[in-house]
N, C-alpha and C positions, 0 to 999 in steps of 0.2 A: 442811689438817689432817694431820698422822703419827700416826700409829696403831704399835702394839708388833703382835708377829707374829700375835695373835689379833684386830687389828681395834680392837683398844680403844687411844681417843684419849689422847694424852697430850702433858701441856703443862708447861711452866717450873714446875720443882718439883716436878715428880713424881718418884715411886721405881719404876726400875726394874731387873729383876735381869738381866744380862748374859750373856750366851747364847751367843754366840762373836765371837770376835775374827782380821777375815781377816788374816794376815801373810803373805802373796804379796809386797810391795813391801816389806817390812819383812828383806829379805837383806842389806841393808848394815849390818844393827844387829847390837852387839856380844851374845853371848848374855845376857847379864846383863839387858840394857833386853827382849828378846823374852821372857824371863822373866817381868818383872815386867809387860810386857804382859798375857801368858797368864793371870797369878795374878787379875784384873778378873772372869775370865768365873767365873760364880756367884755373885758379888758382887752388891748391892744398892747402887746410888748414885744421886743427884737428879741430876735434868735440869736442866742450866743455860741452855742455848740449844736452842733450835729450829729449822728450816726444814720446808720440802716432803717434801723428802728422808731428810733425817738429822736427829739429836738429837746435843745432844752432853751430855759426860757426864765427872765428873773424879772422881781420886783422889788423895789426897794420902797418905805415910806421912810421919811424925812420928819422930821420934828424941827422949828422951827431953824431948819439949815441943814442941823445935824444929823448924820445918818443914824435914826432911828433903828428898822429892822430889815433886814432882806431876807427873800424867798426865794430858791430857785426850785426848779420843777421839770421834770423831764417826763416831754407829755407825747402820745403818740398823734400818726397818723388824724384818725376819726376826734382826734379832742381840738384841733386846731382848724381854724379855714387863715388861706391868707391874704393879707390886707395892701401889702406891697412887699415886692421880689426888690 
């Protein structure tokens, strides 16, 4: 079962709002992409996969329709709270 930082379960499809984002291994990215990392955290997105460990979690931005870029993210525990089960 994963659970968000307060304990409370969370599963495929849930909303959760993102809390931080570690970039320690993220040195070789150009500033532009650690950017648009960073801009995640406060955000509210579903849960699309699960494990033990980590959730994972995407964002997509859109350019007028078009799928612009996506990001997914496989965040643990302490970086998520959730917003609805």
């Amino acid at each position: 079962m994963t659970v968000d930082v307060k304990g409370e379960q969370v599963r495929i499809g849930s909303k959760v709002r993102v809390l931080s984002v570690h970039l320690k291994d993220l040195d070789c990215l150009p500033d532009e992409e650690v950017s648009r990392i960073n801009s995640i955290v406060g955000q509210v997105l579903s849960v699309y996969d699960i494990s033990s460990k980590y959730v994972s979690v995407k964002k997509v931005w859109e350019d007028g329709g078009v799928l612009s870029e996506g990001l997914s993210m496989n965040l643990l525990s302490n970086q998520i709270e959730l917003v609805e089960f």
